[in-house]
C-alpha positions as CSV (number, residue, x, y, z in Angstrom):
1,X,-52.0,-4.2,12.5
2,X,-54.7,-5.6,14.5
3,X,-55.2,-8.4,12.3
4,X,-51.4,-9.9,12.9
5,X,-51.4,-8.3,16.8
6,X,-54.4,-10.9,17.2
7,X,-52.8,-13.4,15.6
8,X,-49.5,-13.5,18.0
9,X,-52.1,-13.1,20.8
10,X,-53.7,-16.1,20.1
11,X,-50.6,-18.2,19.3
12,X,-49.1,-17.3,22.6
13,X,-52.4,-18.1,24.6
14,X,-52.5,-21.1,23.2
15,X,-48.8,-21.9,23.4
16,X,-49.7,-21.1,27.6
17,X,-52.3,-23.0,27.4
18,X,-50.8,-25.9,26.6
19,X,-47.7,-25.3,28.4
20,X,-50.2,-25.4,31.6
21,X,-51.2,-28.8,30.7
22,X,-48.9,-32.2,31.3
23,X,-50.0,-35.5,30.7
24,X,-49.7,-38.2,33.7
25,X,-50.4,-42.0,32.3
26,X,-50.5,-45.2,34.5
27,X,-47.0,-46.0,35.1
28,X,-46.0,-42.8,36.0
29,X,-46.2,-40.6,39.5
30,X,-45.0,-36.9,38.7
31,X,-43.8,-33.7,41.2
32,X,-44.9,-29.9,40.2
33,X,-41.9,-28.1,41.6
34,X,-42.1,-24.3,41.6
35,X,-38.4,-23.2,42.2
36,X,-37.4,-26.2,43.3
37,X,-39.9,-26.6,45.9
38,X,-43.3,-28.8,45.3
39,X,-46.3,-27.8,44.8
40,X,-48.5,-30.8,43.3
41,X,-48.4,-34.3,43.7
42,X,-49.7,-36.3,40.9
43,X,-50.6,-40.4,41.4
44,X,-53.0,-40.8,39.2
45,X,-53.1,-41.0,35.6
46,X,-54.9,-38.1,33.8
47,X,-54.2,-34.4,32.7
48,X,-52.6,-32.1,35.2
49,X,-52.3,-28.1,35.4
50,X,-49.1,-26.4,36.0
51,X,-48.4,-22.2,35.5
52,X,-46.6,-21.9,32.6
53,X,-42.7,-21.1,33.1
54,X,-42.8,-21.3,36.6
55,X,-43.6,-24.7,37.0
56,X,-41.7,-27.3,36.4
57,X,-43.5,-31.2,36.1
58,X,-40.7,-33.9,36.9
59,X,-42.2,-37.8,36.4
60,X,-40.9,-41.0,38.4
61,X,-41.7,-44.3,37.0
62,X,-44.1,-46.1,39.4
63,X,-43.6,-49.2,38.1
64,X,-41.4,-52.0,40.2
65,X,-38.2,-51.5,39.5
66,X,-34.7,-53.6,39.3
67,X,-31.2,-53.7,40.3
68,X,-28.2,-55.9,40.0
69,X,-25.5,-55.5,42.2
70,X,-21.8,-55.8,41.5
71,X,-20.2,-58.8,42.6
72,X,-19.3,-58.4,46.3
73,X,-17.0,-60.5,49.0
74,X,-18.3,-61.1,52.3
75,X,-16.6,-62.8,54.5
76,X,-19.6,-65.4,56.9
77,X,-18.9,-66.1,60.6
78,X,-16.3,-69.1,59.7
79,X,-14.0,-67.0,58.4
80,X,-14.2,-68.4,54.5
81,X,-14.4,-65.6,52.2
82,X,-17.7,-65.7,49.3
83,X,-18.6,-64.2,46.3
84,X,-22.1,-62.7,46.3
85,X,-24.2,-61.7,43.6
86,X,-27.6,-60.4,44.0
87,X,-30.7,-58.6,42.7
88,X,-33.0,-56.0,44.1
89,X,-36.8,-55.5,43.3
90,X,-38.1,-52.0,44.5
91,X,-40.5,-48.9,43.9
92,X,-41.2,-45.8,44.3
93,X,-43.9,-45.3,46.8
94,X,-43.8,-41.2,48.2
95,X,-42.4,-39.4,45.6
96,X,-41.6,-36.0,47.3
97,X,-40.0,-38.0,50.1
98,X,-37.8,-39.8,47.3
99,X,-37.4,-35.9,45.5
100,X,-36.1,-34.4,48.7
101,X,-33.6,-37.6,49.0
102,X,-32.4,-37.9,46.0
103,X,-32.7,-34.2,44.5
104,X,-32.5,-33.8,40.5
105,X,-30.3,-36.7,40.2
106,X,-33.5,-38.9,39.7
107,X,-33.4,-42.9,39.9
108,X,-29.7,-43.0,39.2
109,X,-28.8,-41.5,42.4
110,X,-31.4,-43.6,43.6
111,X,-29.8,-46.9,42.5
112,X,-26.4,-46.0,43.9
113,X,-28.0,-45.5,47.1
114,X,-29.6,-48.6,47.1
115,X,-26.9,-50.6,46.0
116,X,-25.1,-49.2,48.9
117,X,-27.8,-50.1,51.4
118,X,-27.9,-53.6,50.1
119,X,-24.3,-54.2,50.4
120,X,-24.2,-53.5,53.5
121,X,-27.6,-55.6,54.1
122,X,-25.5,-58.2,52.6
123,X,-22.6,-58.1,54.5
124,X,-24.4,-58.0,58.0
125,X,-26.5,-60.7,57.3
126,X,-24.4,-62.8,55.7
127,X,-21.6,-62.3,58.5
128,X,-23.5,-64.0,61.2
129,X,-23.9,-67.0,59.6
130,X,-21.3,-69.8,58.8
131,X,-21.0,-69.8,55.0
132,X,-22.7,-73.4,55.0
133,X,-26.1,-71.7,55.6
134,X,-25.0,-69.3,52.6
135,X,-23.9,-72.3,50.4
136,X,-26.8,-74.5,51.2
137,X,-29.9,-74.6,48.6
138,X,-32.5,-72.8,50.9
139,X,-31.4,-69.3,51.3
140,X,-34.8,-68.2,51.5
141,X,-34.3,-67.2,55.6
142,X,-31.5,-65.4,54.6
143,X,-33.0,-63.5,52.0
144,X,-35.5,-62.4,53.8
145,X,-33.4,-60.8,56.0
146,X,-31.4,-59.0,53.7
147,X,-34.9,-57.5,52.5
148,X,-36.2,-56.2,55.8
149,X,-33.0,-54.4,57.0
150,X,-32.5,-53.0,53.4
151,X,-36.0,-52.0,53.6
152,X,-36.2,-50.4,57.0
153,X,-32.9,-48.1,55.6
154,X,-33.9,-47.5,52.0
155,X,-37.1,-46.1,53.3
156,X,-35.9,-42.8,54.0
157,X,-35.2,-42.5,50.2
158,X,-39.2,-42.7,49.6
159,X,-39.1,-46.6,48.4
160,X,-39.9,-50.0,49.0
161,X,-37.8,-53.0,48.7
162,X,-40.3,-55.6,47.7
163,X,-37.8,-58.6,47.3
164,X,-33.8,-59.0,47.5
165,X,-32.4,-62.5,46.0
166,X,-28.7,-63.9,46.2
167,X,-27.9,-64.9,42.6
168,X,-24.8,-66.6,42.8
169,X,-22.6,-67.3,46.1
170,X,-19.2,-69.1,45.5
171,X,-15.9,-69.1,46.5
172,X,-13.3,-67.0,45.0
173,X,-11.1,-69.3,43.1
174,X,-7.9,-68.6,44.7
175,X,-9.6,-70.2,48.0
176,X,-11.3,-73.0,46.1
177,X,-8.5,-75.4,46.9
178,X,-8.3,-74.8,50.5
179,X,-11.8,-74.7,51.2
180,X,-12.3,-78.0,49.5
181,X,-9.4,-79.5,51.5
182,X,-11.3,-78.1,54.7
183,X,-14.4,-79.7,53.6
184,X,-12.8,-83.0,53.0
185,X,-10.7,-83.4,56.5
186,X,-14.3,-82.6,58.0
187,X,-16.3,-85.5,56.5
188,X,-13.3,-87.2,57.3
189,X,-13.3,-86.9,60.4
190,X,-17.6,-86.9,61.0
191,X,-17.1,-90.7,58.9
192,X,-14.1,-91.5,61.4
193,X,-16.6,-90.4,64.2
194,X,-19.0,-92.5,62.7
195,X,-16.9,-95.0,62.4
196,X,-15.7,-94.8,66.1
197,X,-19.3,-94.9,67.6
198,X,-20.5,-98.0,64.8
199,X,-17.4,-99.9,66.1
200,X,-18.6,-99.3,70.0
201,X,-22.3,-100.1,69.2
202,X,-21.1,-103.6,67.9
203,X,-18.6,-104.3,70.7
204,X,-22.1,-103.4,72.8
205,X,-23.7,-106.1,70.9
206,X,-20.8,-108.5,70.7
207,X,-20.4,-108.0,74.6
208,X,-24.1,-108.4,75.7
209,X,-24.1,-112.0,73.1
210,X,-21.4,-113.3,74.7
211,X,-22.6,-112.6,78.3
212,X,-26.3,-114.0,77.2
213,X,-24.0,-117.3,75.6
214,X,-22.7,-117.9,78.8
215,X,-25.4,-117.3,80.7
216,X,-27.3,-119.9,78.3
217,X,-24.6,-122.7,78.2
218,X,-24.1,-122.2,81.9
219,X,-28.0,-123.0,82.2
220,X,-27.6,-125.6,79.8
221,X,-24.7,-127.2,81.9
222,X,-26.2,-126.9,85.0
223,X,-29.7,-128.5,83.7
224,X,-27.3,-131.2,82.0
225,X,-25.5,-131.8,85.4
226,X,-29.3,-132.0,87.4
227,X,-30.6,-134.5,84.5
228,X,-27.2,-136.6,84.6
229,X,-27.1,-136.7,88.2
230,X,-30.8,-137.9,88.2
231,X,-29.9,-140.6,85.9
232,X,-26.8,-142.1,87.6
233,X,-29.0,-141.7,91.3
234,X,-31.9,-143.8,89.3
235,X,-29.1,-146.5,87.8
236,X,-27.3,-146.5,91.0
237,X,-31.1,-147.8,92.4
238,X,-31.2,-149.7,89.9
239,X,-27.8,-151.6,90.7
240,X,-28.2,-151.8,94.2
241,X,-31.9,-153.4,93.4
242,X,-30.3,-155.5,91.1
243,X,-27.6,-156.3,93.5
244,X,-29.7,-156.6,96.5
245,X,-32.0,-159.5,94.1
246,X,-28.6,-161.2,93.1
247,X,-25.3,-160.1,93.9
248,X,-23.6,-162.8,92.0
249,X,-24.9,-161.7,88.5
250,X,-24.6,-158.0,89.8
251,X,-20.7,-158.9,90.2
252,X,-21.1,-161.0,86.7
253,X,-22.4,-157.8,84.8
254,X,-20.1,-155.4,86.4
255,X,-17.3,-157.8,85.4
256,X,-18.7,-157.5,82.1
257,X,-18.5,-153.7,81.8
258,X,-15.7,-153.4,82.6
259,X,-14.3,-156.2,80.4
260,X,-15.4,-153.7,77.7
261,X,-14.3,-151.3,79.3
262,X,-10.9,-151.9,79.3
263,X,-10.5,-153.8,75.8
264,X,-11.9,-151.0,73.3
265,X,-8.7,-150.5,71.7
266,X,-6.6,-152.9,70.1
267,X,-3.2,-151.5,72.1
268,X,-5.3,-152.0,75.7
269,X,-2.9,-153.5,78.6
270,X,-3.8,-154.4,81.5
271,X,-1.0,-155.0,84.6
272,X,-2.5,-157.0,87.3
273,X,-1.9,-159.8,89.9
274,X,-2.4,-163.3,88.6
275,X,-5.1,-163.9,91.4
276,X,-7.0,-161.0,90.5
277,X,-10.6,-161.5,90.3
278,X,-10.6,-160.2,86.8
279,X,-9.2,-163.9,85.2
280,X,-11.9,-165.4,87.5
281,X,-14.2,-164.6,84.9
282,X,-11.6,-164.0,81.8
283,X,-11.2,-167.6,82.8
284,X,-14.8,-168.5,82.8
285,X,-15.8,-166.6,79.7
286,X,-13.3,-168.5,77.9
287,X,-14.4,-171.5,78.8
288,X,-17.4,-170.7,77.0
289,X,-15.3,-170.3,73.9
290,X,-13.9,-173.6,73.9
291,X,-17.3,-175.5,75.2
292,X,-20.2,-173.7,73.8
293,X,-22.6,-175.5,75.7
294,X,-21.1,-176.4,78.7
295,X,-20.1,-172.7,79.5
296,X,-24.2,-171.8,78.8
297,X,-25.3,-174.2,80.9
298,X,-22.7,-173.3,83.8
299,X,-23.8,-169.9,83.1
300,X,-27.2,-170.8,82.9
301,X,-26.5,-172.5,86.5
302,X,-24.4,-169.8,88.2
């Protein structure tokens, strides 16, 4: 009897023995609970001890972890209604912190917790802003701030949210029509604004041209009327000169001026007295018609 007594002995030793032993490799953290309360905390990989039936060894992945959330609607600080998709990245950092939190319902429990958190880190966030900054193609800010208020609140659950990202934000399709129409009538009207200020830019332009036109023909006039009046002062000298040297051929050459003057045209009349002193030398120039050389020479003489 001692022989099989020793046997069962040793088989249930050993069976203790390794019941007392647990295994902890890199990617794992584990708890030693004791009745539900903890006893150990493991971090690092290696072998671990544990009283047989009593304790109990409960392992949490330490590796980062992920979650997708469900599409969600927020509604941004304009009032147009989105659909949000995002994903979470997070770990466990204090494992009796997350055991206490989340009891024996493990990283399920934990999930749904999250996922609550970051809804709600979703909806504040994305509430204050007009969904153009949700739309637009750097979201990063945004982001960002989803993180650090999911963070702050998912770190009485014992984790870390390393990094939050929006994965899709539309519109829901029954507000796709509307919200383009909204979208249209406002670059209509920003291009009719354009328009508006282009339009009083150039009548700007138009207005100062046409004031620096005037400005410039009214030089030019005036400089025209200063040259013009220079010239007829300088011929009137001249005439009186030539007057004062010979009034006869003075009154000859004005005679002549206005002789053709007054016979450019082919219709030209001319009403006047028969003793005018214009036929004194119509008379005398033709004369010089019908005697070539007598009317020189009484030219010449005169």
């Amino acid at each position: 009897m001692r022989g099989p007594i020793a046997l069962a002995v040793l088989v249930i030793l050993v069976a203790l023995g390794l019941n007392s032993v647990f295994v902890v490799d890199e990617r794992e953290k584990a708890l030693v609970l004791r009745f539900g309360e903890v006893q150990q905390v493991k971090t690092e990989p290696g072998l671990g001890f544990k009283i047989p039936v009593v304790d109990t060894v409960v392992k949490y992945d330490d590796r980062i972890l992920s979650l997708t959330t469900q599409p969600l609607e927020v509604t941004p600080e304009d009032d147009r209604r989105l659909v949000v998709d995002a994903f979470a990245r997070w770990r466990i950092v204090d494992v009796v912190k997350f055991r206490e939190a989340v009891g024996a319902g493990g990283e399920q429990i934990a999930k749904n917790r999250i996922d609550g958190i970051l809804n709600n880190a979703i909806r504040e966030v994305l509430g204050s802003v007009p969904s153009t900054a949700v739309l637009s193609d750097d979201r990063t800010p945004l982001m960002n701030r989803i993180r650090d208020l999911a963070r702050r609140e998912a770190s009485s659950l014992g984790v870390d949210v390393i990094d939050v990202r929006l994965t899709r934000t539309d519109l829901p399709e029954q507000n796709l029509a509307a919200t383009y129409g909204r979208m249209r009538a406002e670059r209509e009207r920003e291009a009719a604004d354009e328009r508006a200020r282009g339009a009083e830019a150039a009548q700007r332009v138009r207005a100062t041209a046409d004031r620096t036109a005037v400005e410039v023909t009214s030089q030019a006039k005036k400089e025209a009327e200063i040259v013009r009046g220079e010239a007829d002062a300088q011929a009137n000298k001249i005439y009186a000169d030539a007057y004062g040297k010979d009034p006869e051929f003075f009154a000859f050459n004005r005679a002549l001026q206005f002789y053709a003057q007054s016979m450019k045209t082919q219709t030209s009349s001319l009403v006047t007295q028969p003793d005018s002193l214009y036929f004194d030398y119509e008379r005398f120039l033709r004369s010089i018609g019908e005697k070539p050389g007598a009317g020189v020479a009484n030219a010449a003489g005169q």
